[in-house]
N, C-alpha and C positions, 0 to 999 in steps of 0.2 A: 415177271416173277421176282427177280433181280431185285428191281425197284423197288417194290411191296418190302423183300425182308430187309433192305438198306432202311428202310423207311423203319419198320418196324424197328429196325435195330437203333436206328437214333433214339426216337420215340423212347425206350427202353432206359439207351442212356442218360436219358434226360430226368426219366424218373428218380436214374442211382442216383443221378450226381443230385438231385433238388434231396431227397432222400438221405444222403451222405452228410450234405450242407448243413440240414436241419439237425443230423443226429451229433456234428462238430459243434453248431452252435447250442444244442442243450450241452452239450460236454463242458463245452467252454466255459459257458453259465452257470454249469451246476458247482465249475472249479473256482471260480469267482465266488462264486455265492457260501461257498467254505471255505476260504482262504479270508474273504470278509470276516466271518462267522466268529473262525480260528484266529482271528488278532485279537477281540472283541472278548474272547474267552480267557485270551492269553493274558490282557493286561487285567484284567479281573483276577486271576489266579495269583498273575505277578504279585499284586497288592496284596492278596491275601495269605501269601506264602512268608512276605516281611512282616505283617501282622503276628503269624505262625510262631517266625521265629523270634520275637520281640518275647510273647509267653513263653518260649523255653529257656531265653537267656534270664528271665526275671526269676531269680533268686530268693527274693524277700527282704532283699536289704537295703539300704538306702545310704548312701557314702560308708561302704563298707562295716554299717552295725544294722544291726536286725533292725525292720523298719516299724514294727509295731511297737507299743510302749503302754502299757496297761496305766491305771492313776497310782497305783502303788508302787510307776515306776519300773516296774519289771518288763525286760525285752524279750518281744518274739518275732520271729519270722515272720511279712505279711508280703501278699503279691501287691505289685506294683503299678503292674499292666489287666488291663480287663482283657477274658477272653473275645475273641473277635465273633459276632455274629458269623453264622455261615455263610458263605458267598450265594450270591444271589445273580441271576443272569438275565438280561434284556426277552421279554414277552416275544420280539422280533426275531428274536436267529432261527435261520434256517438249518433247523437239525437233520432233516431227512441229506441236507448235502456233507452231512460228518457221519464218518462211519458208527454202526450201532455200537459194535463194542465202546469206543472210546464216547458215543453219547452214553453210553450206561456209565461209566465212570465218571464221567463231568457231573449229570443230575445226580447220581448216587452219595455224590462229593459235600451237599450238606447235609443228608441223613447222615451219613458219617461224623458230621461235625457234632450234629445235635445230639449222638448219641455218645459221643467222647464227653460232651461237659453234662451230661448223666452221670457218668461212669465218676466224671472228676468232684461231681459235688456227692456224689454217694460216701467217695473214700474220703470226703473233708469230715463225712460225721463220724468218724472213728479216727480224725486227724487233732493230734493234741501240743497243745503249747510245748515246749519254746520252739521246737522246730519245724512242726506241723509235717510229716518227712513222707507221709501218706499222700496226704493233697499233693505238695508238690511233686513228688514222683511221679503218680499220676497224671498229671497237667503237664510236664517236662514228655514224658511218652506221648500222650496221646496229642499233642499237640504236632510231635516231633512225626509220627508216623502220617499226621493229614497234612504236612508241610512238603514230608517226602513222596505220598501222593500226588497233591499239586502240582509238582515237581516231574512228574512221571509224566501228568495227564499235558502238562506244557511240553514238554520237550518231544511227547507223541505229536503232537500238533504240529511243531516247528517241522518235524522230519518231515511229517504227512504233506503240508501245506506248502513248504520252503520257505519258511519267515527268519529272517535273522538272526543268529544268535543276540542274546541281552546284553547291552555295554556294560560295565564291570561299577557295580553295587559300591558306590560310594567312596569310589575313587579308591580303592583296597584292590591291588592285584592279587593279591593273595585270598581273598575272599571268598567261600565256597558255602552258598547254604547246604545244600547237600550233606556235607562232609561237616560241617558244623554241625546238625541235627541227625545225625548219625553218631555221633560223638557222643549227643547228650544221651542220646537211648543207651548206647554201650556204659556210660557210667550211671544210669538208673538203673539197670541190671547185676553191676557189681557192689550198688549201692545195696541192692534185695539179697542178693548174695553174702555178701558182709551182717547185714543183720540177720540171716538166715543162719548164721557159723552163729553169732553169736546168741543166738536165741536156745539154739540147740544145746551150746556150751549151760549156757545157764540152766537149761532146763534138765542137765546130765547133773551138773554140780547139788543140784535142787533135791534127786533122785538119790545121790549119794549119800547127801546128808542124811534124809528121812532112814533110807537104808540103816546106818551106823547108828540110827539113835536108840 
């Protein structure tokens, strides 16, 4: 009797352990196969985040004077930098080994794009010479918040996967996309704000007038 359940009891362990093995090597595999996935994703982002920030630094001007010039000679503000197609990702990566959330953000991440440079070419038809202050606002935000997405969906990765941090952006230790593209949203806001005051003002002095006549 002894014998039988020593017997059975090997037998048994034999299952766990063949059992156990297989379930370490799918694990293993599945970490592989998204740590692959996550580099693969990360340098696509990377590139498309410096793209990002290329449109929010592009001002309109070119050595420091507005870069358009009509034949009559008259200066306006024009972009410099074409907006970046939305990122695009290899037919191959194994999505089911990256978490759903974070694949809902990655694919989600060019309908994003696609429908920022909607939004950007809508306010260009109500955007008027010299400064065009519509478009570019526009384009300076909506750029600045899919940069700081990128931004988010990579550094979810680095955590998740244990990848690297990034060696430092052009030799500038001080260099911070983040904090750069953060900046620019905060002063497109006081930028709104400012003609907000003054639209208002005008439109009280406007008020006044009619009033008193």
């Amino acid at each position: 009797m002894s014998d039988a359940i020593i017997g059975f009891a090997g037998v048994l362990i034999g299952v766990i352990a063949t059992i156990g093995k297989d379930a370490v090597s799918h694990w293993i595999g599945k970490r592989n196969s998204g740590r692959y996935a996550a580099v693969r994703i990360v340098c696509i982002l990377d590139q498309y985040v410096e793209k990002c920030v290329e449109v929010v630094a592009d001002d309109g001007t070119a050595e420091g004077r507005p870069a358009g010039r009509t034949e009559s000679g008259e200066e306006y503000y024009c972009a410099q930098v074409d907006s970046p197609e939305p990122p695009t990702f290899p037919d191959d990566v194994e999505w089911t080994s990256i978490s759903p959330e974070l694949m809902y953000r990655i694919l989600a991440l060019p309908n994003l794009a696609l429908g920022t440079e909607r939004f950007v070419k809508a306010e260009s038809e109500h955007s008027f010479p010299p400064d065009h202050s519509e478009f570019f606002q526009a384009r300076w935000e909506g750029y600045a918040d899919l940069g700081l997405e990128a931004l988010e969906i990579i550094a979810a990765l680095r955590r998740k996967f244990g990848l690297p941090k990034p060696s430092i952006a052009m030799g500038n230790l001080d260099w911070d996309a983040a904090r750069f593209l953060r900046q620019k949203k905060d002063e497109v806001q006081r930028l709104r704000e400012a003609e907000r005051t003054a639209n208002s003002a005008f439109l009280a002095e406007m008020i006044e007038k009619t009033e008193s006549q």
